[in-house]
C-alpha positions in Angstrom: -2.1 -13.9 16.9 -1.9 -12.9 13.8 -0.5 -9.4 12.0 -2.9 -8.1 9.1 -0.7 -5.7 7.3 -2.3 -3.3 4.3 -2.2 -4.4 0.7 -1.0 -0.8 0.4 2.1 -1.1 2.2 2.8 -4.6 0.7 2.7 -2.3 -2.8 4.6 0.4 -1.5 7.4 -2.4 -0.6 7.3 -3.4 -4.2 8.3 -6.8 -2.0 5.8 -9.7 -2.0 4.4 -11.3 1.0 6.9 -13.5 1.3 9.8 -11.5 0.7 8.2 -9.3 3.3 7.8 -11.7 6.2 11.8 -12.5 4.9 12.4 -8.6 5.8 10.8 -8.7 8.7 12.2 -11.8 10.0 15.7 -10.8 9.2 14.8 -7.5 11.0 13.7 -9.2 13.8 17.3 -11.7 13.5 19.1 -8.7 13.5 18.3 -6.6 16.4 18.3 -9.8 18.2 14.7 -9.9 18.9 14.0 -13.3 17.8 16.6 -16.5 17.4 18.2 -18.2 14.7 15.7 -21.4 15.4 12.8 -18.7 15.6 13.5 -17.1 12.3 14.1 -20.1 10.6 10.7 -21.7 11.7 9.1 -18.5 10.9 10.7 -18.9 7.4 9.5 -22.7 7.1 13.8 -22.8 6.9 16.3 -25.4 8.6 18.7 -23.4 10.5 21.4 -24.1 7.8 18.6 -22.7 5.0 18.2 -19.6 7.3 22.3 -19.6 7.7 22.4 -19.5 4.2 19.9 -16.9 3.4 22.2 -14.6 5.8 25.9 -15.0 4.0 23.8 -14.1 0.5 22.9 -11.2 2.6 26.0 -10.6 4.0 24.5 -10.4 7.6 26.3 -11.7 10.4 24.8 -14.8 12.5 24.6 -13.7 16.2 24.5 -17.2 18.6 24.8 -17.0 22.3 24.4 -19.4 25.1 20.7 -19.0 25.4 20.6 -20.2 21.5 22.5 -23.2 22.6 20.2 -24.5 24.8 17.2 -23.6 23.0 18.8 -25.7 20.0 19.4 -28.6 22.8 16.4 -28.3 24.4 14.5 -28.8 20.6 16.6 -31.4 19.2 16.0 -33.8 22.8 12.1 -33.3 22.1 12.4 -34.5 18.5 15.0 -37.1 20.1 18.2 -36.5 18.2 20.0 -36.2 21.4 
């Protein structure tokens, strides 16, 4: 699915597409809706980029136990464990 969002809110941001999906994303990050691996993909980030991107922003990285194994469970299908 995809989300078609108005050229007219894009303008009232004063944010470009990309820095929007960025808002978003870290919107979604923070009120734990989506993981750190989730945002990161949805970002085209590593998880170190995305780590990154929150320090400048001075956000805090949230990581619980259901992170862990989603981050176990994708680095055993690309076979780095």
């Amino acid at each position: 699915m995809s989300l078609l969002i108005p050229n007219e809110l894009v303008q009232a941001s004063g944010l470009s597409e990309a820095e929007l999906l960025q808002e978003l994303v870290l919107l979604l990050f923070q009120n734990e809706r989506i993981t750190l691996g989730s945002a990161s993909r949805f970002l085209g980030m590593t998880q170190l980029e995305f780590q990154a991107l929150l320090a400048e922003k001075n956000l805090c990285v949230h990581y619980d136990v259901d992170e862990l194994h989603e981050d176990v469970e994708n680095l055993q299908a690309l076979g780095l464990l």
